[in-house]
Jmol script that loads the backbone (N, CA, C; Angstrom):
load data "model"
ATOM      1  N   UNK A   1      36.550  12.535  51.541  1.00  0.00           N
ATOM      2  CA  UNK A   1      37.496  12.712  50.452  1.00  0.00           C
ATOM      3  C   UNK A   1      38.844  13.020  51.079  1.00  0.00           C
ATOM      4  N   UNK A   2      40.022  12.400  50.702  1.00  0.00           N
ATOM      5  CA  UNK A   2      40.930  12.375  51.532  1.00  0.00           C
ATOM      6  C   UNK A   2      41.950  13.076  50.408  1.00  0.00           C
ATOM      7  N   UNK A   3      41.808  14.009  50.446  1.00  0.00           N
ATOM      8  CA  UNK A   3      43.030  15.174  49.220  1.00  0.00           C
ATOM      9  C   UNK A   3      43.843  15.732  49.903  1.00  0.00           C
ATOM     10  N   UNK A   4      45.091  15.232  49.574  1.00  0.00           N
ATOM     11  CA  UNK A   4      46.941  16.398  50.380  1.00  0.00           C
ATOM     12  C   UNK A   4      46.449  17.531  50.155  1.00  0.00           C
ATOM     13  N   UNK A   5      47.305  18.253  51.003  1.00  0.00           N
ATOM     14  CA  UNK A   5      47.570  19.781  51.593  1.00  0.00           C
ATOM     15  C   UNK A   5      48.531  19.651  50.431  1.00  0.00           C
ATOM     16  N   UNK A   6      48.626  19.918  49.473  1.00  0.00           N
ATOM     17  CA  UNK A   6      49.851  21.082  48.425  1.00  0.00           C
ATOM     18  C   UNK A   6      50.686  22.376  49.350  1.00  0.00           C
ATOM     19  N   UNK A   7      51.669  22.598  49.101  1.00  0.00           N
ATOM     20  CA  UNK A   7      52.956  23.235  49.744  1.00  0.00           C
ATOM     21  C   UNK A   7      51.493  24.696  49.203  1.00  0.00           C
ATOM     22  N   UNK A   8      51.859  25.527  49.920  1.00  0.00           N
ATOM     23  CA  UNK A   8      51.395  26.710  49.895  1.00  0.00           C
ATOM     24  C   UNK A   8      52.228  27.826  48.147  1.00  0.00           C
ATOM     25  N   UNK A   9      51.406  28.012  47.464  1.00  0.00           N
ATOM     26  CA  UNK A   9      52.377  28.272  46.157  1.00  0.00           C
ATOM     27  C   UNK A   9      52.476  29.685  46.621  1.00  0.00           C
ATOM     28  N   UNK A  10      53.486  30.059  47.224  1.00  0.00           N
ATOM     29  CA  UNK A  10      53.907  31.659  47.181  1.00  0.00           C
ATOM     30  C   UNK A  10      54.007  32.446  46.246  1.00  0.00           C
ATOM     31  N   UNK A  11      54.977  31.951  45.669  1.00  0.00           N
ATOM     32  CA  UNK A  11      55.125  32.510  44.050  1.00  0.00           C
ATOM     33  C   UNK A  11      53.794  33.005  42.947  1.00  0.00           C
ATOM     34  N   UNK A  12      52.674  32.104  43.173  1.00  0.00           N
ATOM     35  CA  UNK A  12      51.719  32.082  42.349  1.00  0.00           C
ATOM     36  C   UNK A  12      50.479  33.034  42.659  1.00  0.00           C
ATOM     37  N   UNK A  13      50.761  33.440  44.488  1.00  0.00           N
ATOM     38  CA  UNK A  13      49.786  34.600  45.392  1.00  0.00           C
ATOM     39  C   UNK A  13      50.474  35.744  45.122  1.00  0.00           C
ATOM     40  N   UNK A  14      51.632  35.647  45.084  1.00  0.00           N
ATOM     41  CA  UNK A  14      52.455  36.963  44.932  1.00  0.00           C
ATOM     42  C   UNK A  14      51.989  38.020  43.901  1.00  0.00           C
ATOM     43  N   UNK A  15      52.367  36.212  42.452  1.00  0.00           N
ATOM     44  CA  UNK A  15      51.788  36.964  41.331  1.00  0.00           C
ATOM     45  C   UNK A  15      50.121  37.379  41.108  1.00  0.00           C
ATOM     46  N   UNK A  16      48.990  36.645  41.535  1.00  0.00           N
ATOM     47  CA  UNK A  16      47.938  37.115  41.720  1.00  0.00           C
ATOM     48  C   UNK A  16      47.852  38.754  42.472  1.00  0.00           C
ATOM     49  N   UNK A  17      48.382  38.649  43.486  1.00  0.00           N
ATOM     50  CA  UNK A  17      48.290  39.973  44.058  1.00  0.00           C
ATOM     51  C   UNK A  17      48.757  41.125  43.326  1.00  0.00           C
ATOM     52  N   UNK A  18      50.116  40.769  42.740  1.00  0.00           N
ATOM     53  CA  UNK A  18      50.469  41.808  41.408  1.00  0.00           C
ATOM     54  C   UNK A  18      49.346  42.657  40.160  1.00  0.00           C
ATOM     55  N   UNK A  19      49.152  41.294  40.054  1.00  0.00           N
ATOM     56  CA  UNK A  19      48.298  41.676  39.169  1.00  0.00           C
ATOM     57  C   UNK A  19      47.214  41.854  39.409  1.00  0.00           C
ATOM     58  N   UNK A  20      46.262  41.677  40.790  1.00  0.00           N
ATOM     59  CA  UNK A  20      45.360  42.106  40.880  1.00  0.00           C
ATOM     60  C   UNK A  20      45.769  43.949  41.184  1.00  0.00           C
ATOM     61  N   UNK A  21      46.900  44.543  41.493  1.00  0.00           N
ATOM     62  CA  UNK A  21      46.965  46.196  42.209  1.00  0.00           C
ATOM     63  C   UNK A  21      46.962  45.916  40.418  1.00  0.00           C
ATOM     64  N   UNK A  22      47.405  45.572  39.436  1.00  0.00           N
ATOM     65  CA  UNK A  22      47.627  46.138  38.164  1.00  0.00           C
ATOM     66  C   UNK A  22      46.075  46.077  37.443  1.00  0.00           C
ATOM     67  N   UNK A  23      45.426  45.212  37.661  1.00  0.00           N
ATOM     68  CA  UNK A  23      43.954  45.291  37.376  1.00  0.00           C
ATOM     69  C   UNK A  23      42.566  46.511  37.978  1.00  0.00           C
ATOM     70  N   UNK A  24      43.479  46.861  39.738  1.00  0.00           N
ATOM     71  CA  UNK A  24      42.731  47.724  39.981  1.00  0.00           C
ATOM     72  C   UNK A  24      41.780  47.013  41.549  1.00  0.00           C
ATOM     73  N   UNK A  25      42.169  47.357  42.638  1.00  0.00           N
ATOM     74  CA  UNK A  25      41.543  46.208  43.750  1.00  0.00           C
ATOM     75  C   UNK A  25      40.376  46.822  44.103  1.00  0.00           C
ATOM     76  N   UNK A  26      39.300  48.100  43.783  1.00  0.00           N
ATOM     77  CA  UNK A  26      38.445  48.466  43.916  1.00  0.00           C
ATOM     78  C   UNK A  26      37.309  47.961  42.832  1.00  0.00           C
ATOM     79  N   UNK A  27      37.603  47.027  41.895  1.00  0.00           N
ATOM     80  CA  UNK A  27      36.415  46.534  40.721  1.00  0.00           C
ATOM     81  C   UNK A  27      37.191  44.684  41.281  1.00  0.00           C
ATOM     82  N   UNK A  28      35.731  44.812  41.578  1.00  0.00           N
ATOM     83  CA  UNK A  28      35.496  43.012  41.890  1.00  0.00           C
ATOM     84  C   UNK A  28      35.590  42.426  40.118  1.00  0.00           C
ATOM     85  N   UNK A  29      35.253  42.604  39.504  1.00  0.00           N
ATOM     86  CA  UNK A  29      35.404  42.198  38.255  1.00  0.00           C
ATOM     87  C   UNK A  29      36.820  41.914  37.867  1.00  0.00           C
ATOM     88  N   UNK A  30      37.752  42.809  38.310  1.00  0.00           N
ATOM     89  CA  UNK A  30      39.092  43.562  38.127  1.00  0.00           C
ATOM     90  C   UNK A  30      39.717  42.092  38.901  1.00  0.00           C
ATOM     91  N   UNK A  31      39.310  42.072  40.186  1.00  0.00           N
ATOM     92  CA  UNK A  31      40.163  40.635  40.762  1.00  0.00           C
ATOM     93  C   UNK A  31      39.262  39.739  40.613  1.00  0.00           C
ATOM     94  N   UNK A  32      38.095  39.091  39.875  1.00  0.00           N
ATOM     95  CA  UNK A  32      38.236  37.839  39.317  1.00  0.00           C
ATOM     96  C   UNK A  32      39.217  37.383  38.282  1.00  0.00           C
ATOM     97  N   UNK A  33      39.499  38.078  37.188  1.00  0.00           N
ATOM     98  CA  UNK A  33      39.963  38.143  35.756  1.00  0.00           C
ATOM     99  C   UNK A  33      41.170  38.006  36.466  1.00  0.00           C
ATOM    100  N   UNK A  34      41.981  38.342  37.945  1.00  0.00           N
ATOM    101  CA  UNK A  34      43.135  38.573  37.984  1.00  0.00           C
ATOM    102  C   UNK A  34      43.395  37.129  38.532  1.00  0.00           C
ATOM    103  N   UNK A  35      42.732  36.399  39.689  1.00  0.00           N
ATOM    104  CA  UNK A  35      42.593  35.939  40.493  1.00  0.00           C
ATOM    105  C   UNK A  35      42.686  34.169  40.053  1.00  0.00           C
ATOM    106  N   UNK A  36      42.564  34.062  38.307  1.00  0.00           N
ATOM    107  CA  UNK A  36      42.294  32.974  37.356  1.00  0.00           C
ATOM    108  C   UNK A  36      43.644  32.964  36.424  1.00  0.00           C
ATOM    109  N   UNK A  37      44.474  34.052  36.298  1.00  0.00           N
ATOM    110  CA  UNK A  37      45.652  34.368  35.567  1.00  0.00           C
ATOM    111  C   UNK A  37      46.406  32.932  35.452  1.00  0.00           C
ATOM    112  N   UNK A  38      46.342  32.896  33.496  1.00  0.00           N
ATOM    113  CA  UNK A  38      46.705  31.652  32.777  1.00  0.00           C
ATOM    114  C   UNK A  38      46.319  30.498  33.534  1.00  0.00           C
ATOM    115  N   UNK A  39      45.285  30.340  34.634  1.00  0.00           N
ATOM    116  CA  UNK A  39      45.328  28.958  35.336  1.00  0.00           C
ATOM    117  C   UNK A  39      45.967  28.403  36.012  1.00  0.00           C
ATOM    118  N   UNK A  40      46.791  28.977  36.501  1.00  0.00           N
ATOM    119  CA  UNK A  40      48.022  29.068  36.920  1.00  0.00           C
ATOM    120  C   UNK A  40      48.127  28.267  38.250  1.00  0.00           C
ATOM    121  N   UNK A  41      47.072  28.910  39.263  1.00  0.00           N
ATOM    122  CA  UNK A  41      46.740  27.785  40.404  1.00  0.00           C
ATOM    123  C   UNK A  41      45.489  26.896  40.412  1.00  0.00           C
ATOM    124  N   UNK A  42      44.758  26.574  39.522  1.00  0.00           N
ATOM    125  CA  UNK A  42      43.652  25.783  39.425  1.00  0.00           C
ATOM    126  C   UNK A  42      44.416  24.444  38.830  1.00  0.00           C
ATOM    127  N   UNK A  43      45.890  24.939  37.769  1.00  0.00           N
ATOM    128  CA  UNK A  43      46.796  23.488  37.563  1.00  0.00           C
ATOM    129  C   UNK A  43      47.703  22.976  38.851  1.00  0.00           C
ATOM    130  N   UNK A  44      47.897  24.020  39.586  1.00  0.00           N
ATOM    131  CA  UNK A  44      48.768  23.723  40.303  1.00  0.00           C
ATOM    132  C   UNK A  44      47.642  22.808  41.606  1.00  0.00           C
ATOM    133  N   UNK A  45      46.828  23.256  41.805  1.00  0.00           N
ATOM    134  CA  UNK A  45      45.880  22.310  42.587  1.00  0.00           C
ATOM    135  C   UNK A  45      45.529  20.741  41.759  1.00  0.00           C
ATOM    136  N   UNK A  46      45.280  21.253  40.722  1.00  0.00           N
ATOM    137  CA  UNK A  46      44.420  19.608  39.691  1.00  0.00           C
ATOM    138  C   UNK A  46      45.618  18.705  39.796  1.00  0.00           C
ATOM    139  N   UNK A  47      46.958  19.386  39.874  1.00  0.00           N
ATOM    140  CA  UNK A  47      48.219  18.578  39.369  1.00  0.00           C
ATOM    141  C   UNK A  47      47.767  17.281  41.065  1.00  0.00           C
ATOM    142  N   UNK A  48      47.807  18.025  41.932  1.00  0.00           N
ATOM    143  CA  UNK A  48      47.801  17.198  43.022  1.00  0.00           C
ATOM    144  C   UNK A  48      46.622  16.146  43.954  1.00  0.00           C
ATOM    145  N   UNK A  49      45.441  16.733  43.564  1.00  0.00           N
ATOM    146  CA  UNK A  49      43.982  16.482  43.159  1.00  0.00           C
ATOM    147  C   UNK A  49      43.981  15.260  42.151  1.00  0.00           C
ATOM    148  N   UNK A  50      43.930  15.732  41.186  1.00  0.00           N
ATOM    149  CA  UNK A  50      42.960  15.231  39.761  1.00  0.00           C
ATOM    150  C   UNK A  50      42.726  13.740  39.780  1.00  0.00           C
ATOM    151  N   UNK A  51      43.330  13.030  40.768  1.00  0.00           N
ATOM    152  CA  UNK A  51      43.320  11.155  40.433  1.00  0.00           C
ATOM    153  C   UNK A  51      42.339  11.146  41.974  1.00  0.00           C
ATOM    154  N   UNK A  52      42.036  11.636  42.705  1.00  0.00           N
ATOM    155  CA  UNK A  52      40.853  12.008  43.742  1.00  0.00           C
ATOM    156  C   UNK A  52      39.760  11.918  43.238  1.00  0.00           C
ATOM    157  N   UNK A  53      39.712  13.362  42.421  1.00  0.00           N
ATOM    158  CA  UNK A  53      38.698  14.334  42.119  1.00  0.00           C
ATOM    159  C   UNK A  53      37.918  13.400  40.734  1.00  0.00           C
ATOM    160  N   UNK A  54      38.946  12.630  39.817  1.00  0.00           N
ATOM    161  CA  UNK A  54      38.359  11.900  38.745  1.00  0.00           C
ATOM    162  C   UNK A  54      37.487  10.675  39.452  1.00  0.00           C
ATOM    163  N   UNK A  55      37.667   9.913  40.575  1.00  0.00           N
ATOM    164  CA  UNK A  55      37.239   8.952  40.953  1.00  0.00           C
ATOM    165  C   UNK A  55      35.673   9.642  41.713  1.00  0.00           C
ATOM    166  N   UNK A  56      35.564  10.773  41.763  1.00  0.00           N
ATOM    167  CA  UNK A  56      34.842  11.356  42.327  1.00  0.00           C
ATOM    168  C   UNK A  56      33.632  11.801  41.220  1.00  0.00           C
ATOM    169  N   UNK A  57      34.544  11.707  39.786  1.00  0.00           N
ATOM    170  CA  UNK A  57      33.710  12.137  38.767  1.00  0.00           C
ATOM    171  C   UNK A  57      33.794  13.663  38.236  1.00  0.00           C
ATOM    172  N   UNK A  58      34.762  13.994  38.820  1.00  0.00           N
ATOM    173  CA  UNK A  58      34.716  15.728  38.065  1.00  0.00           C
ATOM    174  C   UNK A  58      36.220  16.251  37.487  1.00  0.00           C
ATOM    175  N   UNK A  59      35.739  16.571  36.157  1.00  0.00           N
ATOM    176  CA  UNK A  59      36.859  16.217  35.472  1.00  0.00           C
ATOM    177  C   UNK A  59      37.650  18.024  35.368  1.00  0.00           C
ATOM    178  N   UNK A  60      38.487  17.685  34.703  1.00  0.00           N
ATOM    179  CA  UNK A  60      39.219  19.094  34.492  1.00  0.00           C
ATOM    180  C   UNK A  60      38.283  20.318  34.688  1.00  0.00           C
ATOM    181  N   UNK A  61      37.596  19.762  33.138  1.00  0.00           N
ATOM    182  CA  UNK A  61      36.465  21.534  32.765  1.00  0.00           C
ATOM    183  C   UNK A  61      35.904  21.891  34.299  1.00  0.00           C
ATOM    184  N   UNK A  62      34.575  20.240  35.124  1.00  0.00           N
ATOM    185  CA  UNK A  62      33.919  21.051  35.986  1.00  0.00           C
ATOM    186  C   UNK A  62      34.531  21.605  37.295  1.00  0.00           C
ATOM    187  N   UNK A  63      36.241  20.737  37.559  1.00  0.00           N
ATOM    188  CA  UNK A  63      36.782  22.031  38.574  1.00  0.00           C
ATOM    189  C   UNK A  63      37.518  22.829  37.946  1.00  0.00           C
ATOM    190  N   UNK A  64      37.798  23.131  36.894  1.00  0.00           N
ATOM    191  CA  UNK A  64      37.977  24.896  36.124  1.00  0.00           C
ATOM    192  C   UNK A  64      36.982  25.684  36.731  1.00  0.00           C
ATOM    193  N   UNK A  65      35.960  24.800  36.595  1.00  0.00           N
ATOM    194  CA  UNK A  65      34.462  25.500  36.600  1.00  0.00           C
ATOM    195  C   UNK A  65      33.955  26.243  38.278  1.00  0.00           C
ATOM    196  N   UNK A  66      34.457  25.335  38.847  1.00  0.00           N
ATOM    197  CA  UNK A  66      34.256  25.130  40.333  1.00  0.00           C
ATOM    198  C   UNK A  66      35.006  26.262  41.156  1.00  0.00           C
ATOM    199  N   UNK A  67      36.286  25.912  40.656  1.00  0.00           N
ATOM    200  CA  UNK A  67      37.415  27.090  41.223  1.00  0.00           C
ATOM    201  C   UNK A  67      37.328  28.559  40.667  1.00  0.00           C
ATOM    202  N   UNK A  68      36.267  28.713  39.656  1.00  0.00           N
ATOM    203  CA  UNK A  68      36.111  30.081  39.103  1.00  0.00           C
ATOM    204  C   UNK A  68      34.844  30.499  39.689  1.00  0.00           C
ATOM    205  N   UNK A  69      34.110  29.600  40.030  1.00  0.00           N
ATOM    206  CA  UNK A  69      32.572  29.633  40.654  1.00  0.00           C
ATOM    207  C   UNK A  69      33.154  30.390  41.983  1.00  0.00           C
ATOM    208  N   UNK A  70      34.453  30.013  42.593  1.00  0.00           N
ATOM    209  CA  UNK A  70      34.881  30.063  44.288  1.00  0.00           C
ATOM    210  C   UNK A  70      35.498  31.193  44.158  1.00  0.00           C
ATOM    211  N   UNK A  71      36.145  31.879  42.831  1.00  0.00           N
ATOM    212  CA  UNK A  71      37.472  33.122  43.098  1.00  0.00           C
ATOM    213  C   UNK A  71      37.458  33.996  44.311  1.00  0.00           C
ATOM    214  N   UNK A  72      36.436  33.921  44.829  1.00  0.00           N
ATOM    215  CA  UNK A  72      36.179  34.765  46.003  1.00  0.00           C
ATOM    216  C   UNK A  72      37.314  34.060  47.169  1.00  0.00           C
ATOM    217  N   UNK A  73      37.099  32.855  46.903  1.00  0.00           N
ATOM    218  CA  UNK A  73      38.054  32.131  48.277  1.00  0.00           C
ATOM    219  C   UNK A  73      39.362  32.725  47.754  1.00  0.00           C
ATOM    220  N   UNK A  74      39.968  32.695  46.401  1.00  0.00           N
ATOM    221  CA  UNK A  74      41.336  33.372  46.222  1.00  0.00           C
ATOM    222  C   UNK A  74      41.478  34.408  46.247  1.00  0.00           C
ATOM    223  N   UNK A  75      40.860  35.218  46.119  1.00  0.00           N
ATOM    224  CA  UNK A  75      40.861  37.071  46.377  1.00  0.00           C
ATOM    225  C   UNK A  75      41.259  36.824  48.269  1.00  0.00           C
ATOM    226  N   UNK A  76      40.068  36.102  49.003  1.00  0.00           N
ATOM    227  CA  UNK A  76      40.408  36.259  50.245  1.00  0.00           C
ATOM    228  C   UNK A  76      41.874  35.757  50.992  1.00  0.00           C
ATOM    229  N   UNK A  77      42.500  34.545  50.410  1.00  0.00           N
ATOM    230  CA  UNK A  77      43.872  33.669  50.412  1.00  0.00           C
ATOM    231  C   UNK A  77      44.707  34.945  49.847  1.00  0.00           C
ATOM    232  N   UNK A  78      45.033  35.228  49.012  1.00  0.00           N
ATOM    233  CA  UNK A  78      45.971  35.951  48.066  1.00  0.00           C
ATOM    234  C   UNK A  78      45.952  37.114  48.229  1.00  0.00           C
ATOM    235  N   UNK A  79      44.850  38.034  47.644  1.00  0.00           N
ATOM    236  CA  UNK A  79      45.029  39.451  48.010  1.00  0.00           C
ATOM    237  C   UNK A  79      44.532  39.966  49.065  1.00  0.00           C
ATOM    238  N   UNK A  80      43.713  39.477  50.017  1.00  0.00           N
ATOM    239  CA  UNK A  80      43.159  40.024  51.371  1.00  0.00           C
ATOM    240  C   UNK A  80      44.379  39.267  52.450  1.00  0.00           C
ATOM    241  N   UNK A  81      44.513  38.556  52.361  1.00  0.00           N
ATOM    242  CA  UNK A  81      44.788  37.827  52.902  1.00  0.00           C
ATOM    243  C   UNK A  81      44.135  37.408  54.905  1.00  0.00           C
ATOM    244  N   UNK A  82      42.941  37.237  54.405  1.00  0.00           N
ATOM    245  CA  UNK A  82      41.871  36.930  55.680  1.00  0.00           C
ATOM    246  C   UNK A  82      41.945  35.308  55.908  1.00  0.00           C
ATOM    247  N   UNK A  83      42.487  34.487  55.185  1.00  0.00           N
ATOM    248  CA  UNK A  83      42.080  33.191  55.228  1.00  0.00           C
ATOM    249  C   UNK A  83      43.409  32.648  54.865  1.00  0.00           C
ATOM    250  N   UNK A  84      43.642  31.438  55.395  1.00  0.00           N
ATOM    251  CA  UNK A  84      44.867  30.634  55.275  1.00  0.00           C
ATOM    252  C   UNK A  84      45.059  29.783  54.070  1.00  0.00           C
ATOM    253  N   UNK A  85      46.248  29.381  53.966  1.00  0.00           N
ATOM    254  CA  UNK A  85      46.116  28.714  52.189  1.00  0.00           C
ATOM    255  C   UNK A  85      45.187  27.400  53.135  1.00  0.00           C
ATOM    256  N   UNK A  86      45.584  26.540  54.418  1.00  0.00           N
ATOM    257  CA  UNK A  86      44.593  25.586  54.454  1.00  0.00           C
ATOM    258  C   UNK A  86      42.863  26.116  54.842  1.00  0.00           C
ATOM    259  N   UNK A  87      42.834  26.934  55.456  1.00  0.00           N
ATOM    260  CA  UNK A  87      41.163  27.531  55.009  1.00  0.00           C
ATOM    261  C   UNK A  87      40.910  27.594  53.864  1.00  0.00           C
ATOM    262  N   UNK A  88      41.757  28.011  53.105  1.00  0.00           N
ATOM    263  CA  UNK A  88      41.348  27.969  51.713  1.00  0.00           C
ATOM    264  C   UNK A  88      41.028  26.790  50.484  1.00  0.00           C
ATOM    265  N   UNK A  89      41.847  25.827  51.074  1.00  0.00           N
ATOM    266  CA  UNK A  89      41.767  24.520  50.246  1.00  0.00           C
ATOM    267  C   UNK A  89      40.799  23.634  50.913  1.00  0.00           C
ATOM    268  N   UNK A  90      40.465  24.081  52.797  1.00  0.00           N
ATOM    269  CA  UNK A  90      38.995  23.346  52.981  1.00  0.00           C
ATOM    270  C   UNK A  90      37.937  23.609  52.357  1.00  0.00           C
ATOM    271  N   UNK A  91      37.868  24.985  52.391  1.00  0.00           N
ATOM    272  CA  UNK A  91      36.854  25.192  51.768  1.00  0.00           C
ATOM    273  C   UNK A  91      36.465  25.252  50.112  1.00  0.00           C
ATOM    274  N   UNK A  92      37.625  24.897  49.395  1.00  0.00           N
ATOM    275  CA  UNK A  92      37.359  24.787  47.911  1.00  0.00           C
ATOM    276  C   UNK A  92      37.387  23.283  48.356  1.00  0.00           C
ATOM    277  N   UNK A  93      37.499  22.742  49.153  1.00  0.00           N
ATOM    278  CA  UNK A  93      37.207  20.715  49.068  1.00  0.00           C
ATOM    279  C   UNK A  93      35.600  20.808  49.131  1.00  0.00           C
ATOM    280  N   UNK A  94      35.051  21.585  50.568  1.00  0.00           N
ATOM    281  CA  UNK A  94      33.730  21.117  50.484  1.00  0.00           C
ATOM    282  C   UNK A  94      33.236  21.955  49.368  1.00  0.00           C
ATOM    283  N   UNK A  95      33.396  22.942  48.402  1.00  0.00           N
ATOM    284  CA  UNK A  95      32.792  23.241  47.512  1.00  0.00           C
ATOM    285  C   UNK A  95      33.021  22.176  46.541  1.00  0.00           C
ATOM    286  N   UNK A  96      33.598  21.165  46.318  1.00  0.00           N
ATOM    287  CA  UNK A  96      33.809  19.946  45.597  1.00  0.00           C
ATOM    288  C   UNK A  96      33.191  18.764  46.074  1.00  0.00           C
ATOM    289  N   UNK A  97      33.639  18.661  46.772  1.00  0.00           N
ATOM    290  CA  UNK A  97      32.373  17.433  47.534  1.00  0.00           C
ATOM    291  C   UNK A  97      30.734  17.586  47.291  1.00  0.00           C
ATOM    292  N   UNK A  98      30.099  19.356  47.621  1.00  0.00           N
ATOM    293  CA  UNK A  98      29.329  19.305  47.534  1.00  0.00           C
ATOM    294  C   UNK A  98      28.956  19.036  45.882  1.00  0.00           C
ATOM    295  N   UNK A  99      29.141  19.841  44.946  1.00  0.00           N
ATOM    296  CA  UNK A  99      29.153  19.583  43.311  1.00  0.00           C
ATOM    297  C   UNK A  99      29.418  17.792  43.259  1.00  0.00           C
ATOM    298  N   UNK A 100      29.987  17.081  43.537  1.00  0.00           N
ATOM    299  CA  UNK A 100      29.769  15.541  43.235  1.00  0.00           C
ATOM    300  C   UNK A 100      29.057  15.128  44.079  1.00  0.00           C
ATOM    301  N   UNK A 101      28.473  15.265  45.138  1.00  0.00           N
ATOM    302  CA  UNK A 101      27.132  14.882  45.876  1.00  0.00           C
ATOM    303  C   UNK A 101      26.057  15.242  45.166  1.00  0.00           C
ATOM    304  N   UNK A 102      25.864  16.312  44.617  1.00  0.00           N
ATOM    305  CA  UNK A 102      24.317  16.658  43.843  1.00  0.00           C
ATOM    306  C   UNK A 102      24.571  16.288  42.420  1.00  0.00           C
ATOM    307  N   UNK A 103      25.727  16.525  42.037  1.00  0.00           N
ATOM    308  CA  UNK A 103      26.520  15.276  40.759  1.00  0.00           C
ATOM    309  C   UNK A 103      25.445  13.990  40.623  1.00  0.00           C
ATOM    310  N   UNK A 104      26.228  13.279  41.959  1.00  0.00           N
ATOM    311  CA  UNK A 104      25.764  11.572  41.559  1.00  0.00           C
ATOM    312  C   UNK A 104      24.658  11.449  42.183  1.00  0.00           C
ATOM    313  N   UNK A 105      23.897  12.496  43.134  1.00  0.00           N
ATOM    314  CA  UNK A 105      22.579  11.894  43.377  1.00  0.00           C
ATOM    315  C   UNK A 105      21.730  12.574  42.368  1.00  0.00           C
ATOM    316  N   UNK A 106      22.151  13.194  41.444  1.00  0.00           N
ATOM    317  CA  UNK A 106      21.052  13.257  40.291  1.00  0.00           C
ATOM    318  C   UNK A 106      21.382  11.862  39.306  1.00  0.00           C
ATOM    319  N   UNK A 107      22.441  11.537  39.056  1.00  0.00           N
ATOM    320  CA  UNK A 107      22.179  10.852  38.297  1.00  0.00           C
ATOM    321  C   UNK A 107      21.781   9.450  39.461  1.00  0.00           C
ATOM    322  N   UNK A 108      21.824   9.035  40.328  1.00  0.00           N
ATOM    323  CA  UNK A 108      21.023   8.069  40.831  1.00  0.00           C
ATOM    324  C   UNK A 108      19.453   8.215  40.756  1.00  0.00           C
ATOM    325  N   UNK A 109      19.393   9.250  41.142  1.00  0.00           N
ATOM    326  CA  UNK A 109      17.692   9.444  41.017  1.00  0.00           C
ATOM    327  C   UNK A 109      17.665   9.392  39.515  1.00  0.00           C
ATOM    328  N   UNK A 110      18.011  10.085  38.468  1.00  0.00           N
ATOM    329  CA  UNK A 110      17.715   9.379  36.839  1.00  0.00           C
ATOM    330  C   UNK A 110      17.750   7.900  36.904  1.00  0.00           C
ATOM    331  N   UNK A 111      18.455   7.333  37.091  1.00  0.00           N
ATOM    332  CA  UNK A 111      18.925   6.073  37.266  1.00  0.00           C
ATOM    333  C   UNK A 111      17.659   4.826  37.858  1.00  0.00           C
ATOM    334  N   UNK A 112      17.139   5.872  39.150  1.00  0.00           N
ATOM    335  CA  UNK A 112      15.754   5.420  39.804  1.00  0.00           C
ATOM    336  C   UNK A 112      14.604   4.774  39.295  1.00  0.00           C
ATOM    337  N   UNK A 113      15.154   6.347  38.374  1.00  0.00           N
ATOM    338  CA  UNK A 113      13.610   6.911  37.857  1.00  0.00           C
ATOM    339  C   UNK A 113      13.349   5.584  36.387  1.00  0.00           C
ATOM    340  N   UNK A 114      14.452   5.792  35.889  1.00  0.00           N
ATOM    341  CA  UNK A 114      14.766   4.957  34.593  1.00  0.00           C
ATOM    342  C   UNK A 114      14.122   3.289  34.797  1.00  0.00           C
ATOM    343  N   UNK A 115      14.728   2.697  35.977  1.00  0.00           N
ATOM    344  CA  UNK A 115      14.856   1.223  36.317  1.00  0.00           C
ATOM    345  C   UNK A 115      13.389   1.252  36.940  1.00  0.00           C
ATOM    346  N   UNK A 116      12.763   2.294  37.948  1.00  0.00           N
ATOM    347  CA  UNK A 116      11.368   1.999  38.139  1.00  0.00           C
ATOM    348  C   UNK A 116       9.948   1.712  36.862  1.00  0.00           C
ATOM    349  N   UNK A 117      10.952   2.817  36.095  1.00  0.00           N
ATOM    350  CA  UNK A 117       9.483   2.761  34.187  1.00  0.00           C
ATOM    351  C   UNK A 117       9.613   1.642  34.032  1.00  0.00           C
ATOM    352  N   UNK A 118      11.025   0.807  33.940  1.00  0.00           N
ATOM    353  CA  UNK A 118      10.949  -0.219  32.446  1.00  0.00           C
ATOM    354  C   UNK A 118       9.647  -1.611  33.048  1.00  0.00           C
TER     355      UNK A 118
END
end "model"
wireframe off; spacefill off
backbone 0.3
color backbone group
């Protein structure tokens, strides 16, 4: 899967980090809820993504879905800051790759399964 590096959104870690000290950085609960604020970087990724990621088969909802499944990678990018924005976007790729690999080999195996009955 061949997806650009996006400019590193400063502005958008800053504000995560804000609001995660305003949520409270000792409740993991506290920086998911913070870490997702208005969507803010899950658009700013799809904006640059999404004509990839659609040919791939996963549409808005399941990387909403995907990138909220991962918040852990943005707590570590943003408010820890242990990991690089590109560590961070490798590893939300192969968490995407993998979700459309078990994606389309289920529906091939349905597909299998279907064309072997008739």
């Amino acid at each position: 899967m061949s997806l650009s590096e996006p400019e590193e959104p400063k502005e958008l870690k800053q504000m995560i980090k804000e609001l995660n000290a305003v949520l409270g950085s000792d409740k993991v609960r506290g920086k998911s809820r913070g870490v997702l604020v208005y969507n803010k970087l899950p658009q700013y990724i799809w904006s640059s993504w999404n004509k990839e990621l659609k040919k791939l088969g996963i549409d808005w909802r399941e990387f909403l879905s995907i990138i909220s499944k991962n918040s852990d990678l943005i707590i570590e990018w943003a408010v820890e800051e242990k990991i690089s924005w590109r560590e961070f976007l490798n590893r939300l790729k192969n968490a995407l790759i993998t979700y459309s690999e078990t994606k389309t080999e289920k529906k091939v195996s349905l597909d299998f399964f279907v064309k072997k009955s008739i």
